[in-house]
C-alpha positions as CSV (number, residue, x, y, z in Angstrom):
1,X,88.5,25.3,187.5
2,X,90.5,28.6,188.8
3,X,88.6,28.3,191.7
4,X,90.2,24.7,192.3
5,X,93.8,25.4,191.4
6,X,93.5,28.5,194.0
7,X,91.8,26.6,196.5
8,X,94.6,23.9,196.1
9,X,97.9,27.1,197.0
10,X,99.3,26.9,200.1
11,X,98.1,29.2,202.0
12,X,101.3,31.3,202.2
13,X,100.8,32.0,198.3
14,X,97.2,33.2,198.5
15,X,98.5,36.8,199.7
16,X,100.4,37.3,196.5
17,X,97.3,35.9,194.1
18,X,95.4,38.6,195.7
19,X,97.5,41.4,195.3
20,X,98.1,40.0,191.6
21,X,94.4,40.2,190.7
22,X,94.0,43.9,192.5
23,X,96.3,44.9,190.1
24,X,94.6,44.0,186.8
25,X,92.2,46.6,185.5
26,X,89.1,46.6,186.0
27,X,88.3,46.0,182.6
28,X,90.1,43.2,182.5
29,X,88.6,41.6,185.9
30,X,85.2,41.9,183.8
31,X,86.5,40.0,180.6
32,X,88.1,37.1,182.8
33,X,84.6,36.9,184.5
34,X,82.2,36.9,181.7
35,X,84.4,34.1,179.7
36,X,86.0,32.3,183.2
37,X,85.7,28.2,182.2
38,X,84.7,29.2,178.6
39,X,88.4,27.5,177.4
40,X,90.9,25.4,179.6
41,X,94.2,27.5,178.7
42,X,93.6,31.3,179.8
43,X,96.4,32.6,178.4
44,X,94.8,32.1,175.1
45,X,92.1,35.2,176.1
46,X,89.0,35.6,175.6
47,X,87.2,34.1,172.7
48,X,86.8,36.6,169.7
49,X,82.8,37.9,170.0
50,X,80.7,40.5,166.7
51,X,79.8,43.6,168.1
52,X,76.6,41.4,169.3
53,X,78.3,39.1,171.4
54,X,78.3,36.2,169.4
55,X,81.4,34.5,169.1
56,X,83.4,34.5,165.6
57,X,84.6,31.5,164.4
58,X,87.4,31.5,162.3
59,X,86.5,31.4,158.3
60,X,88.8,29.6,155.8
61,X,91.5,31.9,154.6
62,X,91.7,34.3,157.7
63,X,95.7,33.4,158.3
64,X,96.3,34.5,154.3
65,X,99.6,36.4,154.2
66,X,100.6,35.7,157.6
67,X,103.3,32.3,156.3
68,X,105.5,32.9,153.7
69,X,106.6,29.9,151.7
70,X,110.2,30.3,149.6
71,X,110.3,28.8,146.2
72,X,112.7,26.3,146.7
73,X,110.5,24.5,149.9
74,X,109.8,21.6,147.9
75,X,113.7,20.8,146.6
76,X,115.7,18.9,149.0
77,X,117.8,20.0,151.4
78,X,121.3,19.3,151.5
79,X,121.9,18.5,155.3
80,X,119.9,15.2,154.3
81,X,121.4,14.5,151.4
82,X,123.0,11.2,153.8
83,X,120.3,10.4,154.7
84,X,118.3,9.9,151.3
């Protein structure tokens, strides 16, 4: 997949890939090759592994807190009052 859409640059672009991978950590050069084809969009990141490896799938409940509904979401709005 990266491979491909590399492969596929004109070769005047290829400089400027290199230079841009020499200048992510190392770390990071280690993540992107232990999970590299594991997803189709890379700028979601690596998937979420346990302290064994395994990867975590999200549980019901884990995005608790994070939306915050007001108390009037269910009354309706007045910009579609026309409309109704």
């Amino acid at each position: 997949m990266l491979y491909e859409k590399i492969a596929s640059l004109p070769p005047s672009l290829l400089p400027m890939v290199e230079q841009f991978i020499d200048t992510l950590p190392l770390e990071k050069k280690q993540d992107l090759a232990a999970w590299e084809g594991s997803y189709e969009d890379p700028d979601w990141g690596p998937p979420p592994v346990d302290k064994n490896g395994k990867r975590i799938h999200p549980q019901p409940g884990c995005m608790k807190g994070t939306f915050i509904m007001h108390d009037n979401f269910f009354e309706p709005d007045d910009d579609w009052k026309e409309y109704m």
